[in-house]
N, C-alpha and C positions, 0 to 999 in steps of 0.2 A: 365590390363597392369601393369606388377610390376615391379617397380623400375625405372618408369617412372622420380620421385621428382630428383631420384640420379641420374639420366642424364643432369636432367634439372642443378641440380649443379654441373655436371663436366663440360659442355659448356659454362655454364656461370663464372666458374675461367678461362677455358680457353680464353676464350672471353677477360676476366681482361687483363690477360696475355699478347694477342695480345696486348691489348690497350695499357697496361703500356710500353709495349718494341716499343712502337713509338716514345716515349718520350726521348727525345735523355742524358739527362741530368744524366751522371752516367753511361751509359748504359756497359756491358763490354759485350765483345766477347761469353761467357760461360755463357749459357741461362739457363741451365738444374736447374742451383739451384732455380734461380728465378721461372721457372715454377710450379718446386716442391712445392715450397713455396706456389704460388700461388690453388695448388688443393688442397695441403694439410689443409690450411685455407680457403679454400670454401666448403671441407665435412667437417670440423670443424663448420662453421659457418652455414652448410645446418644442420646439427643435431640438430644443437641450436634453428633453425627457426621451427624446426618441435617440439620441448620442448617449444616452444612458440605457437604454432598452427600455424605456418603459413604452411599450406600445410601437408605434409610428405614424406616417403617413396617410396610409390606409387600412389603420386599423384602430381602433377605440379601445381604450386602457383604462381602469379608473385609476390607477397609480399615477399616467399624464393627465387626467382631468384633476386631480387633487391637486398635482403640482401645478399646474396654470393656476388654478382659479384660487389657490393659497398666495400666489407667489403676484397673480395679476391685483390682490385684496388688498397686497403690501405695497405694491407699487403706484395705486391709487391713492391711498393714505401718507407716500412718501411726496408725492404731486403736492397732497396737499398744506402738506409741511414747509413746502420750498413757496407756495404764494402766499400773497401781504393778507393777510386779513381785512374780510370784507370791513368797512365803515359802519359803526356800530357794535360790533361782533366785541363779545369782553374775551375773549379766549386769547 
């Protein structure tokens, strides 16, 4: 099965993804950058997991799903830290 790993960490940024845009605090209308973010930094974070052995390419590890989908949760929430605050929003 190849490239099983790289599945398992685009599910799991998106999975972040869903989770972080629950979260009402900041949230804006325009999802696409956050998503971005979010996969972009879970193959970031799955290549690193696989530079560390946890798993690889083709093969699925929950030790590299934990660390993508930990690591893609923070970096959606960092997204959201760095844009202006919607209009209205008291946060």
């Amino acid at each position: 099965m190849p490239l099983v790993g790289l599945a398992l960490w685009l599910v799991t940024s998106v999975a972040a993804f869903f989770l972080a845009r629950m979260a009402p605090w900041r949230r804006r209308p325009a999802w696409i950058g956050e998503v971005s973010v979010a996969i972009a930094s879970g193959l970031l974070l799955g290549a690193m997991a696989t530079a560390l052995d946890f798993g690889g390419w083709s093969e699925p590890d929950w030790r590299a799903g934990l660390f993508v989908f930990l690591g893609a949760f923070a970096a959606a929430g960092v997204f959201r830290l760095t844009i202006a605050a919607p209009p209205g929003d008291p946060s």
